[in-house]
N, C-alpha and C positions, 0 to 999 in steps of 0.2 A: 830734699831740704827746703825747696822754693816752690811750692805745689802752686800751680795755676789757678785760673778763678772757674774752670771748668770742673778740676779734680778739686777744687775746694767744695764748688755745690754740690756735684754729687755726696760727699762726704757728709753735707750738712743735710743733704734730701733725706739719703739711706739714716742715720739718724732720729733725725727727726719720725720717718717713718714707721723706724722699730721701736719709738717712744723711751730709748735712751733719755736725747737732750731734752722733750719734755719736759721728762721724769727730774734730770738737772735743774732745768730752770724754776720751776715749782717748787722746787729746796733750797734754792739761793733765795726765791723771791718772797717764801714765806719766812723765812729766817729773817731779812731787810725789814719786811714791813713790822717785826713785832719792833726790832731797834728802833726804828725810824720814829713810828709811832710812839713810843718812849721817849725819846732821846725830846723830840719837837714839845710835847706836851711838857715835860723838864724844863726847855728853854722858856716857853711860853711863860710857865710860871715865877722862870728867874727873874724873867725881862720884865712882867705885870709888878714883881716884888720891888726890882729896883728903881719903875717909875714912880711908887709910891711912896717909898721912903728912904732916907738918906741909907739906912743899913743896908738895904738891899739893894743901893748903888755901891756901895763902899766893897761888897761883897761879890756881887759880877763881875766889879773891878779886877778885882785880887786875883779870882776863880777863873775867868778868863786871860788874866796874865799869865796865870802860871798851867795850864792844862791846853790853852787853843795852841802854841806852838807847839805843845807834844805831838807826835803822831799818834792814830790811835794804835797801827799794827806794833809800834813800841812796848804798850801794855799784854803785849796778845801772854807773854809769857807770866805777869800776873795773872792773867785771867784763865791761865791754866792752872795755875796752883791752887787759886780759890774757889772755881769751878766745875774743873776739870775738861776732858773731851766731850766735847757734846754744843747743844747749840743755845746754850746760858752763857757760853764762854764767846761766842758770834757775836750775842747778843747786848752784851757789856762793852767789846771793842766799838761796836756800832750806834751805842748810845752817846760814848765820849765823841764820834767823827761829826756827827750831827749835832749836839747840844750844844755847843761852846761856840759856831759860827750863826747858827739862828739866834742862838741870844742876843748876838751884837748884832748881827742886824735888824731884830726887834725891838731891840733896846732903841737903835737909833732913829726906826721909824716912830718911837712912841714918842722921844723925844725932837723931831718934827713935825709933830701934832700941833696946829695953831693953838694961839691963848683965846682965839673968839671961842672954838670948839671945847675948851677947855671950861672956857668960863660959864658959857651955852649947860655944859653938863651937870655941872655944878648947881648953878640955877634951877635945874629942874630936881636937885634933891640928889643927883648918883656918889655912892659913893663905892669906894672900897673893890669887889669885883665888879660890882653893875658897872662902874666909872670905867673899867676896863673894858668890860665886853660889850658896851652900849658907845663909849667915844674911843679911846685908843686905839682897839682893835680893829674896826671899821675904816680909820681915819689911817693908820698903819700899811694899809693890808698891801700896797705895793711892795714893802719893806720887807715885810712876813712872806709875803710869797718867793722874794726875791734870797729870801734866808732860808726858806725852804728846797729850793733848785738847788744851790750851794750845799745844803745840807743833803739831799739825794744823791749830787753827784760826788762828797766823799764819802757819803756811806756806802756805794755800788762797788766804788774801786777797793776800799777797804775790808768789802764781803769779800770780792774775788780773791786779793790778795790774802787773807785769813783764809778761803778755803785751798787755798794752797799746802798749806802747814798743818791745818785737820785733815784734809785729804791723806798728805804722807803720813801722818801719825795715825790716826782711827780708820782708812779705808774708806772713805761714806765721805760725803759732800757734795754738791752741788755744782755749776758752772767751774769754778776754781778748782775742784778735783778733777773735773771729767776733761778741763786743758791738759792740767798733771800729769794724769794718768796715760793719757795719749803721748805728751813729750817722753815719757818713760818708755813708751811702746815704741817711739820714732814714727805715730801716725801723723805726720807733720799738716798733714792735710784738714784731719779734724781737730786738730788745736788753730788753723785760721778759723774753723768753721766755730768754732769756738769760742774766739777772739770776733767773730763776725755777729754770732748772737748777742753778746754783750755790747758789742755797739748799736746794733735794730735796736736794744730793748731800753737802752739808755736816747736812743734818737724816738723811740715811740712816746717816752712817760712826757718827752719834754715838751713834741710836738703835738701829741694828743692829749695829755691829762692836762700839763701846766698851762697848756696855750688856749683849754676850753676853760679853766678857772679862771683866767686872766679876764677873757674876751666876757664871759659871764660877769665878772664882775667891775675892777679897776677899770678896764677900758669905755664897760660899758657904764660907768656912773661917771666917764669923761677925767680920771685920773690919772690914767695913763695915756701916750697916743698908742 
């Protein structure tokens, strides 16, 4: 029940070698990126909507009052009924865990946008999208990235958790079945080893992707320390 960290590696070695947990991780991670990707571009456009017009503040409002305190694995059983089993129905939970926290913290960086750069943008004729993607978004991007970490990290626990429930019901899934599936065997071993890739790969995006985007850009235009 309490496997050591020697009987854990080997567990995650032999695995990995006979391209099992690859094969897992590859299905968790392609399924995440398509929600992710969705979910972020949704927000982006809520957050651009509401810094430009009173409706589309009035509207974030409401849509995030009423949907960011939902869980998303709450939905999981709508999105079986309208979906069904399969990875449209991942990819729905995974849309609502990510949209609803990058919004507001988009929203909040657009609305800490100075009025020089505001008025700057203006001056030079921006309007509309350009106003976004030329000052907002540039001027934001601390905000944005910081909405976007938040938003990876409950879409990752949210995939896991959701393939836990496709896993027992359709047999197929990714990281969250292949825990499962093992707790069901009593390989107690490869559910840490398990539990241990989902931490590597949540400590790699942060320390390798987010922290070269940061350092390439916020840091390096002296925005962040």
């Amino acid at each position: 029940m309490f496997p050591g960290f020697l009987q854990t590696l080997r567990a995650l070695t032999e695995d990995m070698s006979s391209g099992e947990l690859p094969a897992k991780v590859a299905n968790s991670l392609s399924t995440l990126l398509k929600g992710y990707a969705i979910g972020s571009l949704l927000a982006l456009g809520l957050s651009a909507l509401a810094a430009s017009t009173r409706f589309g503040r009035d509207l974030l409002h409401v849509l995030t009052s009423m949907f960011n305190p939902l869980p998303a694995i709450a939905l999981l059983p709508l999105a079986l009924l309208w979906f069904g089993l399969g990875e449209k129905s991942l990819v729905f939970v995974l849309i609502h865990s990510v949209m609803w926290p990058m919004a507001l913290n988009t929203y909040a960086g657009f609305l800490g946008v100075s009025d020089t750069l505001r008025m700057a943008g203006r001056n030079y004729g921006l309007r509309n999208w350009r106003y976004v993607v030329y000052i907002l978004i540039p001027a934001a991007l601390p905000s944005i990235l910081s909405g976007l970490k938040i938003g990876w990290a409950f879409a990752w626990r949210t995939l896991i958790a959701a393939e836990l429930v496709f896993g027992a019901s359709s047999g197929q899934g990714g990281l969250g079945w292949y825990i499962f599936q093992n707790r069901n065997e009593l390989y107690t071993d490869r559910v840490f080893a398990g539990l241990a890739t989902v931490i590597v790969i949540g400590l790699l995006v942060e320390g390798l992707i987010f922290a070269s985007i940061e350092k390439l850009t916020v840091k390096r235009w002296g925005m962040q320390r």
